[in-house]
C-alpha positions as CSV (number, residue, x, y, z in Angstrom):
1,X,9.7,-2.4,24.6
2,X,10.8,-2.2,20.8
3,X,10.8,-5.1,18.0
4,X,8.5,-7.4,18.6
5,X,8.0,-11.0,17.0
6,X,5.8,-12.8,15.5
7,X,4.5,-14.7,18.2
8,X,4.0,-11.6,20.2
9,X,2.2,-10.4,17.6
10,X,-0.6,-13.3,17.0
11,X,-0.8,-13.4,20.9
12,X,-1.9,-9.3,20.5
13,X,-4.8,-10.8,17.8
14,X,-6.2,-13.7,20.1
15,X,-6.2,-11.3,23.2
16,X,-8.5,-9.3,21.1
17,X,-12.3,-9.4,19.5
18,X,-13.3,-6.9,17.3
19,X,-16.5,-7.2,15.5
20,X,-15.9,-8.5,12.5
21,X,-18.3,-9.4,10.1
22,X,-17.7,-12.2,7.1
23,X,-20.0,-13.6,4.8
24,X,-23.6,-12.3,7.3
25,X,-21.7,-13.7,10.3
26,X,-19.7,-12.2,13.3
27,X,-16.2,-14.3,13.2
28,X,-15.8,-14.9,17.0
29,X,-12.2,-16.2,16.5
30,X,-10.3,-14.3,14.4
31,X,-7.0,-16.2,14.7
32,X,-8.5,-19.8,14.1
33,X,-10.7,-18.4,11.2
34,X,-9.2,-19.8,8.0
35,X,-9.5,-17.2,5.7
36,X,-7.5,-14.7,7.9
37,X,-4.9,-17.8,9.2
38,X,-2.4,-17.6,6.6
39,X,-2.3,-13.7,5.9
40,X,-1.4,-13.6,10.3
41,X,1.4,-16.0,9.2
42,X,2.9,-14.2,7.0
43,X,2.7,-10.8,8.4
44,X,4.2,-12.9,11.8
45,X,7.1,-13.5,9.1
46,X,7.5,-10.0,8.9
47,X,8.0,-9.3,12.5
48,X,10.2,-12.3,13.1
49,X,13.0,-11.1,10.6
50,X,13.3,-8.1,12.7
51,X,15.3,-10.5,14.8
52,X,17.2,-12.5,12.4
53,X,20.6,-11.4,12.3
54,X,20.8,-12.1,8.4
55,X,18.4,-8.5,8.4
56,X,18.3,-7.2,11.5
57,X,20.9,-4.6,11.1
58,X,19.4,-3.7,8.3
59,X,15.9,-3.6,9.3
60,X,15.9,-2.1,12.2
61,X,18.0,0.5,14.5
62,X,18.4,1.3,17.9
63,X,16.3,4.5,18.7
64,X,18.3,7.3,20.7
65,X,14.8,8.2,22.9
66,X,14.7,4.7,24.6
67,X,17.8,2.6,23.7
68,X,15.7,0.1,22.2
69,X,15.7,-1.9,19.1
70,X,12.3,-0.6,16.7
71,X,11.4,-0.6,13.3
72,X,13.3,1.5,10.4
73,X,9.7,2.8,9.9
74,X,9.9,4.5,13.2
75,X,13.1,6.9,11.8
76,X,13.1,10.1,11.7
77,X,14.8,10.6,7.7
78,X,17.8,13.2,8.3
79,X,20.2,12.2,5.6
80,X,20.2,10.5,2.5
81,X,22.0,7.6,4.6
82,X,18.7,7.2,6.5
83,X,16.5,7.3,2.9
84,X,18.3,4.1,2.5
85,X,17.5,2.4,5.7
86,X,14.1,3.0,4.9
87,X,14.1,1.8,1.3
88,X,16.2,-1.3,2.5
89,X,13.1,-2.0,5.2
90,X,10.6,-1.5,2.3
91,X,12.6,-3.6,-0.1
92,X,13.2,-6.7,2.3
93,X,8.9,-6.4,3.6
94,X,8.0,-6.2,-0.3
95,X,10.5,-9.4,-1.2
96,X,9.3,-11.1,1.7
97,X,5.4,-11.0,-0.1
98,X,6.6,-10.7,-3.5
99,X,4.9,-7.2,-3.6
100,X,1.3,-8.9,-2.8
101,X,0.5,-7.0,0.4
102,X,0.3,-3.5,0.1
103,X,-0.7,-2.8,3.8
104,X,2.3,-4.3,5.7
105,X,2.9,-2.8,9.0
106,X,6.0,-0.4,7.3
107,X,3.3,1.3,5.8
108,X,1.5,3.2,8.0
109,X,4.2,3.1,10.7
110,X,5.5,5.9,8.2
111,X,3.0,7.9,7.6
112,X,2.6,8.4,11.5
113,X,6.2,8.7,11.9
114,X,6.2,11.7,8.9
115,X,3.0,12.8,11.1
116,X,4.7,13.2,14.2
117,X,8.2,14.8,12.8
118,X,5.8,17.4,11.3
119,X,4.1,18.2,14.5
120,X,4.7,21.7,14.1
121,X,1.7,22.0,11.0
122,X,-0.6,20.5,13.9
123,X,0.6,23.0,16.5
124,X,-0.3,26.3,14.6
125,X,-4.0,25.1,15.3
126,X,-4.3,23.3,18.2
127,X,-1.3,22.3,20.6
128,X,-2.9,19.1,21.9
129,X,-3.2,17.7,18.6
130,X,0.7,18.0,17.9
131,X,1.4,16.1,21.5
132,X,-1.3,14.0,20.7
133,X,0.2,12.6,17.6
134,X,3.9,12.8,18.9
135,X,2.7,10.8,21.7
136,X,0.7,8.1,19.5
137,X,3.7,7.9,17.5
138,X,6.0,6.6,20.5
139,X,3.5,4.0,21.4
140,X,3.2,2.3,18.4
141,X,6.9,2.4,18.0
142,X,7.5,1.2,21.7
143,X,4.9,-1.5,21.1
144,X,5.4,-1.7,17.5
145,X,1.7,-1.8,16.1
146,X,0.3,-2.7,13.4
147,X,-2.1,-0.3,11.9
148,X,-4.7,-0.1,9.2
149,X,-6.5,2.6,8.1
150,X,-9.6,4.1,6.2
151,X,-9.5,7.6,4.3
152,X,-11.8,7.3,1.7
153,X,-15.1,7.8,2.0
154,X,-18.3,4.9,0.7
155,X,-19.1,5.5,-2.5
156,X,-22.6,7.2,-2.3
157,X,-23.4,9.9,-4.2
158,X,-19.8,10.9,-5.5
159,X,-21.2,14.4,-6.7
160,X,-21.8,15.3,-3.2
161,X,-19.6,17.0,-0.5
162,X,-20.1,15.2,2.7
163,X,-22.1,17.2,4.2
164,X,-24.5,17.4,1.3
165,X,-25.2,13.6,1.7
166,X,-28.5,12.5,2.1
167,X,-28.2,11.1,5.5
168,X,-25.6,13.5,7.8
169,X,-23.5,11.0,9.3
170,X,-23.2,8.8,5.7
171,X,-19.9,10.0,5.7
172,X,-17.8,9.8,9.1
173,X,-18.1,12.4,11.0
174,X,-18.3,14.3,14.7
175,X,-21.7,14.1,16.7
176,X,-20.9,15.5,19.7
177,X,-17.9,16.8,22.3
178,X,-17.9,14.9,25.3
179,X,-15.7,15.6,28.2
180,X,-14.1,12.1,27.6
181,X,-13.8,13.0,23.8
182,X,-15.3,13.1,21.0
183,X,-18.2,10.8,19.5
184,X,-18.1,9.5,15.6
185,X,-20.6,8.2,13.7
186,X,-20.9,7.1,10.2
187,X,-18.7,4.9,7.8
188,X,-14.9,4.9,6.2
189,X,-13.2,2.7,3.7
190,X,-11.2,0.8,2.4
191,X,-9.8,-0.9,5.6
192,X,-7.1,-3.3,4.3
193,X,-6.6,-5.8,6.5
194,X,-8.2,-4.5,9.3
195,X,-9.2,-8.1,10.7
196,X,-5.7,-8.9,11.5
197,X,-4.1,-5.7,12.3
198,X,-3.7,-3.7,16.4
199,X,-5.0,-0.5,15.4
200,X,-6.7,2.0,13.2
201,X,-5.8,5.5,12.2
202,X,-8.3,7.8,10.5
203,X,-7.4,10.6,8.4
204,X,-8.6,11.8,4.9
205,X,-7.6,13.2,1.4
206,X,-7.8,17.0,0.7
207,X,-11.2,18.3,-0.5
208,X,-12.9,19.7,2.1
209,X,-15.2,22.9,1.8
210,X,-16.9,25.0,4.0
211,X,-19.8,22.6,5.6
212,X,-17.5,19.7,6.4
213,X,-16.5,21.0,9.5
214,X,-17.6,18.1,11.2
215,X,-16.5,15.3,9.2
216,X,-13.1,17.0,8.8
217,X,-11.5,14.8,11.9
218,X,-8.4,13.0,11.8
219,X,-7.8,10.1,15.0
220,X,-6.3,6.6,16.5
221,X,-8.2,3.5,18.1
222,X,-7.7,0.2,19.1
223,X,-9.6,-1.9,16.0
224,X,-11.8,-3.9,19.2
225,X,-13.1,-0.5,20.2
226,X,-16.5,-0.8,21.2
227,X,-18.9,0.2,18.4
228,X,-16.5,0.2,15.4
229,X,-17.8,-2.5,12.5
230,X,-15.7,-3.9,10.4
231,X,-17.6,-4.9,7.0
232,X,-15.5,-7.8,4.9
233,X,-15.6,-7.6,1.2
234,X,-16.8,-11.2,0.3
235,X,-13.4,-12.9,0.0
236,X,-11.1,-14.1,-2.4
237,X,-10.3,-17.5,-1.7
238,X,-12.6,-19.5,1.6
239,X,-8.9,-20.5,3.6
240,X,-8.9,-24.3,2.4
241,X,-7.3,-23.9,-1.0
242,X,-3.9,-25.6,-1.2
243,X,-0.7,-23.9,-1.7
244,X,-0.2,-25.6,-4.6
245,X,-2.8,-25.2,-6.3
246,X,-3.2,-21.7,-5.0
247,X,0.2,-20.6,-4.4
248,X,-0.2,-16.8,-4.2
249,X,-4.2,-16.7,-2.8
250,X,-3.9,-19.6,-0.5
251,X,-1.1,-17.2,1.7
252,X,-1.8,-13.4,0.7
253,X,-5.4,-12.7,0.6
254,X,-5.7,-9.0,2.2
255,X,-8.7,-8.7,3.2
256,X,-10.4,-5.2,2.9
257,X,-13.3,-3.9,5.0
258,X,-15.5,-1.3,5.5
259,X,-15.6,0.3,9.1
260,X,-18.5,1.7,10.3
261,X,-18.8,3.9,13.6
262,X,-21.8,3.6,15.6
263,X,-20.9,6.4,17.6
264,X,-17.4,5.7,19.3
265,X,-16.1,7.2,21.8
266,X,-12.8,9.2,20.7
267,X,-10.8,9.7,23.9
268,X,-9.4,13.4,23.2
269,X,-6.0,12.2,23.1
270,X,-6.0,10.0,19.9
271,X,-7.0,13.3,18.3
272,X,-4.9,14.8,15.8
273,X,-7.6,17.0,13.9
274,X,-10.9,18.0,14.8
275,X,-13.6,20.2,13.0
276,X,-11.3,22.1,10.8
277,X,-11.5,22.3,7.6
278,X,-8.2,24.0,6.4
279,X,-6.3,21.7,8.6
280,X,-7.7,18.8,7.3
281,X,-7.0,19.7,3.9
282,X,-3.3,20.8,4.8
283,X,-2.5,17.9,6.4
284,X,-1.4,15.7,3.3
285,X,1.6,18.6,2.1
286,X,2.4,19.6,5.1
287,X,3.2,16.7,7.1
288,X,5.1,15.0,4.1
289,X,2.2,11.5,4.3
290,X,2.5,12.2,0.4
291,X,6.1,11.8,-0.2
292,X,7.0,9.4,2.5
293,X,4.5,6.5,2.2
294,X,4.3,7.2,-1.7
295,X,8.8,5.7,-0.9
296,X,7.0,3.0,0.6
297,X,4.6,1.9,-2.0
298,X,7.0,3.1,-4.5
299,X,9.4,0.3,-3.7
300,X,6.6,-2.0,-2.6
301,X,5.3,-1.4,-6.5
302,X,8.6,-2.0,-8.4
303,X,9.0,-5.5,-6.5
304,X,5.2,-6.5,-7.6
305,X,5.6,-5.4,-11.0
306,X,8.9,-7.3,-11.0
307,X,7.4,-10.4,-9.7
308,X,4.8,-10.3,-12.1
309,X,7.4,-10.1,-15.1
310,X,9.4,-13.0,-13.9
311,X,6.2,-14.8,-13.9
312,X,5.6,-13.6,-17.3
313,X,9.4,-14.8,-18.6
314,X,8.7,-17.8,-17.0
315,X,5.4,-19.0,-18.7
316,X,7.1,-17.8,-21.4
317,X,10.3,-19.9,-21.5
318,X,8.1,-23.0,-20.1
319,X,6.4,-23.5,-23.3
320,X,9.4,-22.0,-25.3
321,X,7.6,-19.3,-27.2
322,X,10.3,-17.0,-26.0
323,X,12.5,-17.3,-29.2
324,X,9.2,-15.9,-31.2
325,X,9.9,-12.2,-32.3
326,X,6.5,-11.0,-30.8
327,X,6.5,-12.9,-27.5
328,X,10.5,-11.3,-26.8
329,X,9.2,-7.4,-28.0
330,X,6.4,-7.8,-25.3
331,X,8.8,-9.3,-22.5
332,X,11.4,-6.8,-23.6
333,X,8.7,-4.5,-23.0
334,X,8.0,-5.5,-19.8
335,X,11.5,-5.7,-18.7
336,X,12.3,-2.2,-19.4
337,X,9.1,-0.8,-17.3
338,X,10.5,-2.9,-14.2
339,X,13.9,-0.9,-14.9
340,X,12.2,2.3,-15.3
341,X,10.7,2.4,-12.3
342,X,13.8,0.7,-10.6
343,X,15.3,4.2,-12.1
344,X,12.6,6.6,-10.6
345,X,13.3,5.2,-6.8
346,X,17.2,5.5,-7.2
347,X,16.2,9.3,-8.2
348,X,14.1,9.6,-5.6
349,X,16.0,8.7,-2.8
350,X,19.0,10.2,-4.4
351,X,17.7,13.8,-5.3
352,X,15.9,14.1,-1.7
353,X,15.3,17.7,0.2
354,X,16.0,18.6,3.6
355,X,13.1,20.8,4.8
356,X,13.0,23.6,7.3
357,X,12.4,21.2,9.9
358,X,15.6,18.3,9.2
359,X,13.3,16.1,7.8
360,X,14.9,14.3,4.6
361,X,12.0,13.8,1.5
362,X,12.4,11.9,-1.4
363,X,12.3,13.5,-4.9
364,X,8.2,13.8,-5.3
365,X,8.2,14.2,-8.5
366,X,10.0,10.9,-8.9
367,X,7.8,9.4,-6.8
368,X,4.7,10.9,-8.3
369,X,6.0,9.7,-11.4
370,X,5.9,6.2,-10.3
371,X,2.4,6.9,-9.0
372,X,1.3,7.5,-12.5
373,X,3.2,4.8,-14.4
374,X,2.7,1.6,-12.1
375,X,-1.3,2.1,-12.7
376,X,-0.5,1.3,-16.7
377,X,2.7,-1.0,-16.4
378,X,1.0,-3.2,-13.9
379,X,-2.0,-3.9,-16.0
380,X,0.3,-4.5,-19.1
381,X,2.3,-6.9,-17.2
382,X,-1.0,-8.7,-16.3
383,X,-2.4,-9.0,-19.9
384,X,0.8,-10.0,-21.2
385,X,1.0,-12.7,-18.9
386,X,-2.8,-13.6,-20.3
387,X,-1.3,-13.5,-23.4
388,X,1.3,-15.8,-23.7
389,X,-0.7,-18.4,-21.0
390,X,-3.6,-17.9,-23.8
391,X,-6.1,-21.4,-23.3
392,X,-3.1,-23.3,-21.2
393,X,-3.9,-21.0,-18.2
394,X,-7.7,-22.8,-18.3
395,X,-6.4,-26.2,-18.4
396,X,-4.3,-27.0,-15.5
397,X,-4.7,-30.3,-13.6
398,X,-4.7,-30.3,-9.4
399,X,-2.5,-31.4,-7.2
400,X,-5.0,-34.3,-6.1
401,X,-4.7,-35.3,-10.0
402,X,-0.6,-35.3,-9.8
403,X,-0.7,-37.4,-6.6
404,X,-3.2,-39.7,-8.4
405,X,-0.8,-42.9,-10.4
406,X,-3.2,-43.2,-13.0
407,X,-3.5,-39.6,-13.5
408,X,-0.1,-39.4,-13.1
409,X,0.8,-41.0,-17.0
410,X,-1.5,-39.0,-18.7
411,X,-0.4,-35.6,-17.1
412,X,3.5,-36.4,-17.1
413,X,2.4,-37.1,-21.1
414,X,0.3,-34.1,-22.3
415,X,1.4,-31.4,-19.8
416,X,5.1,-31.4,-20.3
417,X,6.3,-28.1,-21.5
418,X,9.7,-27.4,-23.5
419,X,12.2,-29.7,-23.7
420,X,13.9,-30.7,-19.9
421,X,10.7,-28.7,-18.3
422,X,8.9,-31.5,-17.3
423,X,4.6,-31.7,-16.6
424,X,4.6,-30.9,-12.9
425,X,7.1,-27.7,-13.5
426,X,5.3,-26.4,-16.4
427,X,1.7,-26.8,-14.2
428,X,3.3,-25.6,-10.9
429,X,4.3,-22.5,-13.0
430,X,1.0,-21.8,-15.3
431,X,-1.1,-22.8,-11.7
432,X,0.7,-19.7,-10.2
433,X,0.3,-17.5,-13.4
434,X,-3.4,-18.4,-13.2
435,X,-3.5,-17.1,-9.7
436,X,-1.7,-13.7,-10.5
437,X,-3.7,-13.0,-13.9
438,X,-6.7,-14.6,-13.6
439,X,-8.2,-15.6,-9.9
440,X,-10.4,-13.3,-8.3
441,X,-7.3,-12.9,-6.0
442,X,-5.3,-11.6,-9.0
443,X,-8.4,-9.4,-10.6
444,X,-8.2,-7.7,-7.1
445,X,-4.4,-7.1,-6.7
446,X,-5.2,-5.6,-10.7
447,X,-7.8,-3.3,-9.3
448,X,-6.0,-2.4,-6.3
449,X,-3.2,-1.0,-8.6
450,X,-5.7,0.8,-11.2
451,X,-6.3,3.1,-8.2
452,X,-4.0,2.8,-5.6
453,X,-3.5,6.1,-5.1
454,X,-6.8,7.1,-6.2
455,X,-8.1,8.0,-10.2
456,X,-5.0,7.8,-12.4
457,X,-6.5,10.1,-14.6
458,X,-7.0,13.1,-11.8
459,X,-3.9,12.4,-9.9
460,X,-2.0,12.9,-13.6
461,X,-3.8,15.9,-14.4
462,X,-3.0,17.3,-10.6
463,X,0.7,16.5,-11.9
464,X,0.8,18.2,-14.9
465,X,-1.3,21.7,-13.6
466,X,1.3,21.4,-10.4
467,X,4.5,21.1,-13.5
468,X,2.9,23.8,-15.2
469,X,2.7,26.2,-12.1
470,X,6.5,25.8,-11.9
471,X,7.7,26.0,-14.4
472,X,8.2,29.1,-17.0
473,X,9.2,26.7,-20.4
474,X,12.3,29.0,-20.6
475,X,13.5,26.7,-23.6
476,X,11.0,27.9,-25.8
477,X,10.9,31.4,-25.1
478,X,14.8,31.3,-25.7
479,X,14.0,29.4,-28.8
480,X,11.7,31.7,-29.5
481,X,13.3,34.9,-28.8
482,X,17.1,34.4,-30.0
483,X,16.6,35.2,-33.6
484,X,15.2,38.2,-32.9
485,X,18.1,39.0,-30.6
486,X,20.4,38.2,-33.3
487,X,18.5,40.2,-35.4
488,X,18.6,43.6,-33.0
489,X,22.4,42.7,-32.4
490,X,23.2,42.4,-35.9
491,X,21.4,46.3,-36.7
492,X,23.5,47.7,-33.8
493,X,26.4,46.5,-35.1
């Protein structure tokens, strides 16, 4: 038990068969299937590293409960000391996929960690749903699982609680208690790669009201449990692209899904939360899955938004625009927003809080900070990348041209960038530009930033009213009310 690799891992995804739907059809092999073969590669990477030596230290630890190797994910933060074994885990995942997946297995395996050392918020309602979670917790760390997970319901009508939909069960929620569990029925998003993962946890944002009893419910299951769908969005690239023409779409394509239950059997201990409302909308503060996945992505984000600048410089410097005053403002720009963020984390992990119950938080301010800066810096990076490429991002030759010899003159001749970048470097560069700014692989890692954490625009407003609530702007009113202590001194004197 503990650490497991990669080939233990793809061995888990053939021994399964979830219904999985792509394109109108049921994918009967999910391993084999090209569009999901690469992505299981690389998230394979992921768990082989655990045993390199060159990280493994610094990846992983040896849990106290069993005496076996697991994940950093699976540590319980007590100290600023274990802050940075987390961020280190996050850092080497994130470098490892140049920022591109956002649903690695670290992920998760936090937010059910931060779920289960908060256990106490569970047992003020219910004390099986604190064991429950405690207990999930140890088996995904023993077997070290990879999860996804849905929390946000379809898109229907948005002006509607859910149980004010038209149809009842639109929304996920509780049908009935049976003595096995309890059954679900109805529909959850946005499933990143689900396909390819062990697992699925369920759980929701805050914003339930009196009515949603039954869809506030919060549980594990295997992602092959009978009933669950899993919906594909149509995908980005079909699996046959090559890398180098594709160098970013052809390997990290995370495919995203909508589940739908057809009333699945919840076995009543995978269940954390059940048909309470308060609890449901508790759970986010309480249990710190704000502050300690929002590390995760944090980290996750500064190493995408610094990839996407180096791919920026590069364009940049393969043409040789980078000595015009313009072009070196915008990269300058760009530069400084990877540094600010850097900044943020370093504050975050260095102003942390112990709470009442040991558990070590990072600054969430900080980290909220990052939440609402990473939604504008990304974008930027992407349009500046657009920018600079301008018409040359359009006009890139294939690798089947290069290969060709009488191809080969012409492109060595007319794509050649600066002087000593030759035709195949500058292509090889604008090729993977093209892939991060303009692909529908790149339009979707845009999106998936714009709302990440959900509207930018509500989360910053949440922000400020939450600033505003604590805190009494005591430099004004000493501003404000000096002189006219001077003034009441100054007649008593």
């Amino acid at each position: 038990m503990g650490i497991k690799t990669g080939e233990e891992y793809i061995n888990r995804i053939k021994s399964r068969k979830p219904e999985v739907w792509l394109g109108g059809r049921v994918v009967e092999d999910i391993y084999n299937e090209p569009i999901f073969k690469q992505p299981i590669q690389e998230i394979a990477r992921l768990y082989d590293i655990q045993h390199d030596p060159e990280y493994q230290d610094e990846i992983t630890h040896i849990c106290k409960e069993t005496g076996e190797r697991v994940n950093n994910a699976f540590l319980f933060p007590k100290t600023s000391e274990d802050l940075q074994k987390r961020s280190k885990l996050f850092e080497v995942y994130a470098r490892m996929t140049y920022g591109l997946m956002g649903r690695t297995p670290d992920f998760l395996n936090v937010v059910v960690t931060s779920m289960a050392h908060n256990s106490w918020f569970l047992d003020k309602y219910n004390k099986d749903w604190s064991k429950n979670i405690k207990d999930y917790y140890a088996y995904i760390r023993d077997n070290d699982l990879f999860l996804t997970h849905a929390i946000i319901n379809p898109q229907n009508d948005r002006s509607k609680q859910s149980h004010e939909q038209k149809e009842t069960y639109t929304h996920l929620g509780t049908v009935e208690e049976r003595e096995e569990g309890i059954l679900v029925r109805g529909a959850k998003m946005l499933a990143t790669l689900a396909p390819i993962t062990d697992e699925v946890i369920i759980y929701s944002f805050p914003g339930f009201t009196p009515g949603d009893e039954r869809h506030a419910v919060a549980f594990a299951l295997p992602i092959d449990t009978p009933g669950l769908r899993i919906i594909c969005r149509e995908p980005m690239q079909d699996g046959t692209r090559s890398m180098f023409d594709h160098p970013l779409a052809s390997r990290y394509e995370e495919m995203d899904a909508l589940l739908v239950f057809n009333d699945v059997l919840v076995p009543w201990n995978r269940v954390f939360l059940y048909n309470n409302v308060e609890a449901a909308n508790r759970l986010y503060p309480m249990t710190g899955i704000a502050e300690q996945p929002a590390h995760q992505s944090g980290v996750r984000g500064y190493i995408k938004l610094a990839f996407a600048v180096e791919v920026a410089c590069k364009v940049a410097d393969s043409i040789g625009v980078d000595g015009f005053l313009h072009v070196q403002r915008d990269l300058g720009e760009l530069v400084q927003s990877v540094e600010v963020i850097r900044s943020l984390l370093r504050v975050a992990e260095y102003e942390y809080t112990i709470n009442d119950y040991g558990e070590a938080r990072p600054n969430p301010d900080a980290l909220e900070t990052i939440r609402g800066f990473l939604p504008e810096m990304y974008p930027r990076a992407i349009e500046v990348i657009q920018t600079i490429g301008a018409g040359g991002l359009l006009m890139s030759p294939t690798g089947a041209d290069l290969d060709n010899p009488e191809l080969r003159i012409d492109i060595d001749k007319y794509y050649g960038g600066r002087s000593g970048v030759s035709a195949e470097e500058r292509v090889r560069v604008f090729k993977l530009a093209w892939d991060l700014c303009g692909e529908a692989f790149g339009q979707r890692l845009l999106q998936y930033e714009r709302y990440y954490t959900g509207d930018p625009v509500r989360k910053r407003a949440i922000f400020y009213n939450k600033y505003k609530k604590n805190n009494n702007f005591n430099m004004v009113d000493e501003v404000l009310n000096k002189p006219m202590q001077v003034a009441i001194d100054a007649v008593n004197q």
